[in-house]
C-alpha positions as CSV (number, residue, x, y, z in Angstrom):
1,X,194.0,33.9,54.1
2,X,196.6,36.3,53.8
3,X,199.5,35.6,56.7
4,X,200.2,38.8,59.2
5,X,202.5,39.8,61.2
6,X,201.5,38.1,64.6
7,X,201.4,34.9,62.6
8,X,204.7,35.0,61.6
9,X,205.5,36.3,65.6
10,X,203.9,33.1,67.1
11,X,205.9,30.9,64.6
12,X,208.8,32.7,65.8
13,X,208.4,32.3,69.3
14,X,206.5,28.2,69.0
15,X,210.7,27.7,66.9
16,X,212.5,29.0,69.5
17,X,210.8,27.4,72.1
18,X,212.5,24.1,70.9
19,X,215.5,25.2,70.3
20,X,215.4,25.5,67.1
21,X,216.6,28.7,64.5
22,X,213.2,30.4,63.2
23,X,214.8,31.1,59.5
24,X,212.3,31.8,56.9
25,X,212.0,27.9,56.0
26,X,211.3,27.1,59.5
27,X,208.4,29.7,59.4
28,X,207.1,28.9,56.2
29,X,206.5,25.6,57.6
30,X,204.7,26.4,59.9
31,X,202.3,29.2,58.2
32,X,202.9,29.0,54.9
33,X,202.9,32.2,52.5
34,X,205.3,33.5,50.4
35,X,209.1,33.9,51.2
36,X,208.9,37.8,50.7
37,X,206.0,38.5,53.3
38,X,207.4,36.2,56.0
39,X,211.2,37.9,55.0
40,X,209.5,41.7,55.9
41,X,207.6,40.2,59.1
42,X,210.7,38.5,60.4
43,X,213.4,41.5,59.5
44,X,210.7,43.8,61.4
45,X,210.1,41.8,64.6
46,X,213.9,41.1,64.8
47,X,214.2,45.0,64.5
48,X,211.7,45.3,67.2
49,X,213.5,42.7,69.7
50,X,217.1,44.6,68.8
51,X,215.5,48.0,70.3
52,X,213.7,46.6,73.0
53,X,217.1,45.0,74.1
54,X,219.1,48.2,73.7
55,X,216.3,50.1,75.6
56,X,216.2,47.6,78.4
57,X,220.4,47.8,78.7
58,X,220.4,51.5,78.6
59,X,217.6,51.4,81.3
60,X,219.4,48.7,83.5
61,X,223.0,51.0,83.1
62,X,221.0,53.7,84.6
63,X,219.5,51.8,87.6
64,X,223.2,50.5,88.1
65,X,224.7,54.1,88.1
66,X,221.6,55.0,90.6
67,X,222.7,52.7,92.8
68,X,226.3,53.1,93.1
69,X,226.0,56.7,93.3
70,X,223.2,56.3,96.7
């Protein structure tokens, strides 16, 4: 069974919630697979979380300026 992109997510997320650093070992540990496809999983949902953090600072900056200007 080939190892996806929400696998590689939920290994991810079960890492951190001990505290631990999800590197590519860690995850491989967990699902298995090959270096490379849990390398491209992991850069892309690292991506994701970098935009979603800038999108959610730009968003609170705005709703900070809102306030101070009512």
């Amino acid at each position: 069974m080939a190892i996806t992109k929400n696998d590689v997510l939920t290994a991810i997320e079960q890492i951190e919630s001990r505290g631990d650093n999800p590197t590519n070992a860690n995850i491989l540990a967990i699902v298995g697979g090959s270096n490379a496809t849990v390398q491209k999983y992991r850069s892309e949902i690292m991506s994701e979380r970098q935009q979603q953090a800038f999108k959610s600072r730009i968003v609170l900056k705005d709703s900070e300026l809102s306030k101070l200007t009512t």
